[in-house]
C-alpha positions in Angstrom: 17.9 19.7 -6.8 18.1 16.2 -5.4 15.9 15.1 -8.5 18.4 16.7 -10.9 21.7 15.7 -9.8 20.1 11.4 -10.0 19.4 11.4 -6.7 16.0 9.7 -7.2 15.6 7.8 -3.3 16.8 10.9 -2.2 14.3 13.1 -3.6 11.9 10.8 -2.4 12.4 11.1 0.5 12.5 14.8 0.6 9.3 15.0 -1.4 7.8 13.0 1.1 8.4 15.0 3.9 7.3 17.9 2.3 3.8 16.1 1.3 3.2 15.0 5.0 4.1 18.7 6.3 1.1 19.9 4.0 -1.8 21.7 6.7 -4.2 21.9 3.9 -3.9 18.8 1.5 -5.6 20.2 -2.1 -5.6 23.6 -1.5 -2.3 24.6 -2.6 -0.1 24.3 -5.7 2.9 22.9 -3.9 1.2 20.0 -2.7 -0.5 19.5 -6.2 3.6 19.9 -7.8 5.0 17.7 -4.9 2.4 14.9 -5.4 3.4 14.9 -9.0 6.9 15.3 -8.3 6.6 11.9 -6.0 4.9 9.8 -9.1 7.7 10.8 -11.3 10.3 9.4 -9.1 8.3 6.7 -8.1 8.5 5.6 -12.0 11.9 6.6 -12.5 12.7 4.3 -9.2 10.6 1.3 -10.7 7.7 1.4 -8.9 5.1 2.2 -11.3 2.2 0.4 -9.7 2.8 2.7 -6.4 3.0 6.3 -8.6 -0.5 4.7 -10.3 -1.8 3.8 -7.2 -1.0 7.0 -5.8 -3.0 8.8 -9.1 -5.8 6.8 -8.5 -6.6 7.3 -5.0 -5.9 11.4 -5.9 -8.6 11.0 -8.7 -11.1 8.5 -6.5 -10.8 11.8 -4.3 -12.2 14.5 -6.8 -12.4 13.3 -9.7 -11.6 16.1 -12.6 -10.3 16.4 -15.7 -6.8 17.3 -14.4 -7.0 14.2 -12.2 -8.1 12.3 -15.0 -4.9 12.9 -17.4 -2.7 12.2 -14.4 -3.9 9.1 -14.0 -3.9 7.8 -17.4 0.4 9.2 -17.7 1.0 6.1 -15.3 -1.2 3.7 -16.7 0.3 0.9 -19.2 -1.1 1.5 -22.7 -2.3 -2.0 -23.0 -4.2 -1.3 -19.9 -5.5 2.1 -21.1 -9.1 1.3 -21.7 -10.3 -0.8 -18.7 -8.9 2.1 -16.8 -10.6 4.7 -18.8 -13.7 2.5 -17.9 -12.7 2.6 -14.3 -12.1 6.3 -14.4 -15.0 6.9 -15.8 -17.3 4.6 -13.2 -15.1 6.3 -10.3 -16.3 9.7 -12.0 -19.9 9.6 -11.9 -19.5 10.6 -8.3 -17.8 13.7 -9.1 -17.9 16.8 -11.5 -15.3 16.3 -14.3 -15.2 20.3 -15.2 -12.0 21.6 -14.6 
């Protein structure tokens, strides 16, 4: 509601809260939605390099396809193929079947 009425700090901050209430981090889809939810304001609020930190540590995690495209919405297209690298490196770890 917050989000839709231009209220981005204020969503934020709400989102937040709801992300550090989470008992089982990964295992449901409101955590999955609120995580995204938090990027998106964090771009709309300027701070890009926090929402693609924020992806990358979720894909250093588990590493998945999904993961994957999340990360590469927040990174800069010029900087698109030494992530993909990156990703990639990261992934080897991990099973990238969705």
């Amino acid at each position: 509601m917050l989000k839709a009425r231009r209220k981005p700090d204020e969503a934020l901050a709400w989102v937040t809260r709801g992300l550090a209430l989470e008992k089982h981090p990964n295992e449901s889809g409101a955590e999955y939605d609120l995580a995204k939810m938090k990027r998106e304001l964090l771009t709309k609020l300027g701070r890009g390099d926090d929402a693609l930190a924020e992806a990358w540590a979720e894909f250093r995690e588990d590493p998945d396809t999904f993961a994957y495209e999340e990360l590469m919405r927040f990174v800069p297209k010029a900087e698109r193929a030494s992530w993909h690298a990156k990703a990639m490196e990261a992934a080897e770890q991990g099973d990238l079947q969705p």
